[in-house]
C-alpha positions in Angstrom: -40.7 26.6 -22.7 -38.3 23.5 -23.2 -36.5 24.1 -27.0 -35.0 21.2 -28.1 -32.1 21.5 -31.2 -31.7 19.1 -33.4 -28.1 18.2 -34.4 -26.5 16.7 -37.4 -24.7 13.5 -37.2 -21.7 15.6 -37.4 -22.3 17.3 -34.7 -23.1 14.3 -32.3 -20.2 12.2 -33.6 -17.7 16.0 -32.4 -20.0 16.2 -29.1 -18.9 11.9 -28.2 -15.2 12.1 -29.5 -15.1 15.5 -26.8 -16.8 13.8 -24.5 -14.9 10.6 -24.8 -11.3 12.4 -25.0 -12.3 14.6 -22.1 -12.8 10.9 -20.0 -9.6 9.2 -21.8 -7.2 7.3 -19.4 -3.8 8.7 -19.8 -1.2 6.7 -18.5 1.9 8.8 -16.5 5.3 7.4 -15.0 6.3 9.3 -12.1 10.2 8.4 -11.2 10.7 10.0 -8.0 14.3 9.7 -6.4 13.1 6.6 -4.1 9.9 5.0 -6.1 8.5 5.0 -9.6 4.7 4.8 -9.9 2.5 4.2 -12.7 -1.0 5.8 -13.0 -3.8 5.7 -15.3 -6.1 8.0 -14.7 -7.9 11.2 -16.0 -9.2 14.7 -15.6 -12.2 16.7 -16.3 -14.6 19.0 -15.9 -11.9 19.6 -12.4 -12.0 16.1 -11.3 -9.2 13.8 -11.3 -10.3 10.4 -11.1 -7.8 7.3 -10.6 -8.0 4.0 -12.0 -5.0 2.1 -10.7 -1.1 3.1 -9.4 1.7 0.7 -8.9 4.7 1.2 -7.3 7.7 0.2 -7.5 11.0 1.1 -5.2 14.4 1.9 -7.3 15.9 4.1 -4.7 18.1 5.8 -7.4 18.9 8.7 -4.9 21.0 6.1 -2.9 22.6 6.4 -6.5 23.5 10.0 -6.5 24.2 10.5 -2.9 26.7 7.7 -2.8 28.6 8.3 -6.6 27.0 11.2 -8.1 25.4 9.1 -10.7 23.2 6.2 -11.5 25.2 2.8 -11.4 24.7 0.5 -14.1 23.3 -2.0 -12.3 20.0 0.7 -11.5 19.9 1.6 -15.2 19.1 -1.9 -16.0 16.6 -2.1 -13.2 15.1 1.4 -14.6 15.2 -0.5 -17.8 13.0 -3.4 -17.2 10.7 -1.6 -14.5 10.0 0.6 -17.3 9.7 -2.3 -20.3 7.0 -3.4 -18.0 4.9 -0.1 -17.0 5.2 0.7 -21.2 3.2 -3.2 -21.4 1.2 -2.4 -18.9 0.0 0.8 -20.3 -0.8 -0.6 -23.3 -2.5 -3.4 -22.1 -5.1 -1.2 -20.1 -5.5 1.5 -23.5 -4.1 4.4 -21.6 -2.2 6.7 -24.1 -0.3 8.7 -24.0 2.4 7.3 -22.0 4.8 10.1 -20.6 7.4 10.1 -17.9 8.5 12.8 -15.1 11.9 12.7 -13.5 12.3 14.5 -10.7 15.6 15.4 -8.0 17.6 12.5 -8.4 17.7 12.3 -12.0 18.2 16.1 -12.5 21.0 15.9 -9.9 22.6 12.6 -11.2 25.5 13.6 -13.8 24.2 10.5 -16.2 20.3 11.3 -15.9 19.8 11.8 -19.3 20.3 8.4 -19.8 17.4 7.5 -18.0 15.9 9.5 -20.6 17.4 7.9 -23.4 16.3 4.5 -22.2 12.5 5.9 -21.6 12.6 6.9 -25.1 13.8 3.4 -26.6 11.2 1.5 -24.6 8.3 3.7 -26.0 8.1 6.3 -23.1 8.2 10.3 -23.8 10.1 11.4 -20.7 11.1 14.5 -19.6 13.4 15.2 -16.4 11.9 18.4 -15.0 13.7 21.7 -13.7 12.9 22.7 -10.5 10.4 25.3 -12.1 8.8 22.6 -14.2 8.2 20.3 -10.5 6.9 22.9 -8.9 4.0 23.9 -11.8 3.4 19.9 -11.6 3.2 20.1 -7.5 0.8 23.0 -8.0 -1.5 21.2 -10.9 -1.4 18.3 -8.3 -2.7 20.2 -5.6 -4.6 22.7 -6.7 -6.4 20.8 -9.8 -5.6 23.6 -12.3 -7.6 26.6 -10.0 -5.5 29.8 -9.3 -5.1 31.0 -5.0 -3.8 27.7 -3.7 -0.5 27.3 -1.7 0.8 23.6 -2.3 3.7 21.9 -0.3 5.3 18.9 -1.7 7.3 16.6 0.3 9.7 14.3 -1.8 12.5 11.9 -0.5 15.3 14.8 -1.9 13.5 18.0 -2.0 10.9 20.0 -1.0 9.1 22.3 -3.2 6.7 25.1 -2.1 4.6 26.7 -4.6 1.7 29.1 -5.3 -0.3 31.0 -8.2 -2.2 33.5 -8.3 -1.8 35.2 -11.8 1.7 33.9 -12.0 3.3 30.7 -10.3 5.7 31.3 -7.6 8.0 28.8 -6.6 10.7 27.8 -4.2 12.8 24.1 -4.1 14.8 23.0 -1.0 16.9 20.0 -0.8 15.3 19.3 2.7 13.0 16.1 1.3 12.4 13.6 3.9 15.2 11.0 3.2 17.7 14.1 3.4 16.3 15.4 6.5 15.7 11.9 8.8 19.5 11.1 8.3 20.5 14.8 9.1 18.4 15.4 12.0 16.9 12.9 13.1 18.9 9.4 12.7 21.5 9.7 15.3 19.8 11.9 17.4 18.9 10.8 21.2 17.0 13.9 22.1 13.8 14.6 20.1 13.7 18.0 21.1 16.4 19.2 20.1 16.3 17.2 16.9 13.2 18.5 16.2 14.2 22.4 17.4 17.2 22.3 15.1 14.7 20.9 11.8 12.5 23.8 12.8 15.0 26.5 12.6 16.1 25.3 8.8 12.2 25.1 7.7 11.5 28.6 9.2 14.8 30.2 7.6 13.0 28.1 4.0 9.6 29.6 5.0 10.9 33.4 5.4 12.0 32.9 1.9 8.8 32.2 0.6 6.3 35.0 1.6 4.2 34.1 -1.8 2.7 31.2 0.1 0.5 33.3 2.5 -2.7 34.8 2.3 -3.8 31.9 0.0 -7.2 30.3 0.0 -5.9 26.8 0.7 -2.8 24.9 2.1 -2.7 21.6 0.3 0.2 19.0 1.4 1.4 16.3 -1.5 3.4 13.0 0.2 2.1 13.4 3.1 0.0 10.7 3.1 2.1 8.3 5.2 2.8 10.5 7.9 -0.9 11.0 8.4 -1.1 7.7 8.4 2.0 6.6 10.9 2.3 9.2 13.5 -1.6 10.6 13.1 -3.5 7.3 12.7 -5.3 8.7 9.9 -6.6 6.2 7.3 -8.9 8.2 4.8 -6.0 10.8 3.7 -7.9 12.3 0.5 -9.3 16.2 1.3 -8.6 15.7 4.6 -8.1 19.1 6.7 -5.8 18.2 9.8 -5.5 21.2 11.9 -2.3 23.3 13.0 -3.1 22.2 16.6 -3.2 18.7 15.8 -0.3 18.8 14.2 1.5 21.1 16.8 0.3 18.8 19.9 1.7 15.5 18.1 5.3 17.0 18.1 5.1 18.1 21.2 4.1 14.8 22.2 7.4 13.7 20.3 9.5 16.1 21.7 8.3 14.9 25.5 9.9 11.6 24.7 13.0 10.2 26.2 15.9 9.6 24.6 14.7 5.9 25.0 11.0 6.4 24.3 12.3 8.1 20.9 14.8 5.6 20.1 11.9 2.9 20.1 9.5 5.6 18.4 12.4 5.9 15.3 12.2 2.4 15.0 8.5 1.9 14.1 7.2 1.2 10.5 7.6 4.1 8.4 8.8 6.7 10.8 11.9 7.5 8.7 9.3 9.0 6.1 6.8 10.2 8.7 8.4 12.4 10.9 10.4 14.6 9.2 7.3 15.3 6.9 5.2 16.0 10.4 7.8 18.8 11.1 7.3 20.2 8.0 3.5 20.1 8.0 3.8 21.7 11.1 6.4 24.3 10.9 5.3 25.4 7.4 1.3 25.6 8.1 2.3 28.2 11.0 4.6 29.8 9.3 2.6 30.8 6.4 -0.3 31.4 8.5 -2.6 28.5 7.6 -4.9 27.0 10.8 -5.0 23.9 8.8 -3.6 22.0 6.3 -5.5 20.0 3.5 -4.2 16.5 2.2 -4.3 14.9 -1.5 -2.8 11.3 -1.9 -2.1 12.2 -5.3 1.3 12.0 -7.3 3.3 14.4 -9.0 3.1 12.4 -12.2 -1.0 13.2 -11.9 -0.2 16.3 -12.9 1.1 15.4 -16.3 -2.6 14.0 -16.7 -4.1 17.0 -15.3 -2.1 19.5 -17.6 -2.9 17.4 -20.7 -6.6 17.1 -20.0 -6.4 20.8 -19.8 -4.5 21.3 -23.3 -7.5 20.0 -25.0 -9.9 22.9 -23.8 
């Protein structure tokens, strides 16, 4: 037998106004150390969905390699790129707006600044400790569920993280920008390039023992190397195998020092195949026969935790 309950208007007006806040667009800054995206999106019921992203390239870890800071003339550029995101949120209705710095701006001896200026355009931001990356990185990933194992790849740093009752958590300064112009850049022989990358990643990984024996490897940023070096268009929940992975640099490490000098200079390859070492190196280290990709952001995880604060 079917029951049905009547509710009071009270009751249907709380039932909507849950309904509608769980569904809410929140709007999110993510200021990486090369690019700062702004996403609207939301979560629930363990879905993230997306509404829009734009991107915009500051490079402020140029910044901080080269003086140790963030110039003036980037602060003003931070200033206006973030004028417009704050209008742009509030022209679509997404609210709150909040902001995630991540290497770069911890590392830079003026990133509180940054702050600052976030702050007088309208913009709650936060630059996050390594700790508080890596609990965004796993939110990212895992979507809030416990027995994941989440690497993500930034431009500066790397960070490798997992939960089961407690988050584990390890950063590396091994991001992709960092390690292209250390191993790869001025190198002629792609084997031994790629050998020497693989020694530093395994000496990371034996660090990290909490990543194994986890349900799940899911990679963050590693959308454009699928996409370069693998040819894959449709990135989202896609499972590329260790083998697949493992044949490609093999294929890479066949090359010639001329054949790899043309290879370095194709679109995107900076970005791509230090981030196909890692994939690679990391999966087999921690004993995964596959590796599961998510196109989204770090600053998705500042949607994901809110949604999650008001249940």
């Amino acid at each position: 037998m079917v029951r049905f309950v009547r509710l009071s208007p009270f009751a249907l007006v709380f039932l909507l106004m849950r309904s509608l806040a769980a569904e809410a667009d929140m709007c999110a800054i993510d200021m990486g150390s090369n690019s700062v995206r702004r996403i609207v999106g939301s979560f629930a019921n363990g879905r993230y969905a997306q509404r829009s992203m734009e991107v915009h390239t500051l490079s402020v870890g140029d910044d901080v390699t080269r003086y140790g800071r963030i110039t003036d003339a980037r602060l003003a550029e931070i200033e206006r790129t973030l004028t417009a995101f704050k209008n742009a949120c509030d022209k679509d209705g997404a609210a709150p707006i909040v902001a995630v710095g991540t290497a770069a701006y911890r590392q830079a001896s003026n990133g509180r600044r940054v702050a600052e200026i976030a702050g007088k355009v309208g913009i709650s931001m936060e630059i996050a400790t390594e700790r508080r990356e890596s609990e965004l990185a796993y939110l990212v990933g895992s979507l809030g569920q416990d027995g994941v194992a989440v690497i993500d790849n930034g431009s500066r740093s790397i960070e490798l993280t997992s939960k089961d009752s407690a988050l584990r958590y390890r950063v590396v300064d091994l991001g992709y920008r960092v390690a292209y112009e250390r191993f790869f850049a001025n190198a002629r022989d792609a084997s031994a390039a790629v050998e020497a990358f693989r020694r530093e990643l395994e000496r990371v990984a034996s660090a990290a023992p909490f990543m194994k024996g986890k349900k799940t490897l899911v990679g963050i940023e590693l959308g454009e190397m699928a996409a370069a070096v693998l040819e894959i268009a449709d990135i989202e929940g896609h499972a590329i195998a260790l083998g697949v992975l493992k044949q490609k640099l093999d294929e890479i490490r066949l090359m010639t020092p001329e054949a790899f000098e043309a290879f370095k200079k194709k679109k995107d390859i900076d970005r791509a195949l230090p981030r196909l070492v890692v994939a690679s190196t990391l999966a087999e280290a921690f004993g995964y026969s596959e590796i599961v990709l998510t196109v989204r952001e770090l600053g998705t995880g500042l949607i994901i935790e809110a949604a999650m604060k008001q249940h």
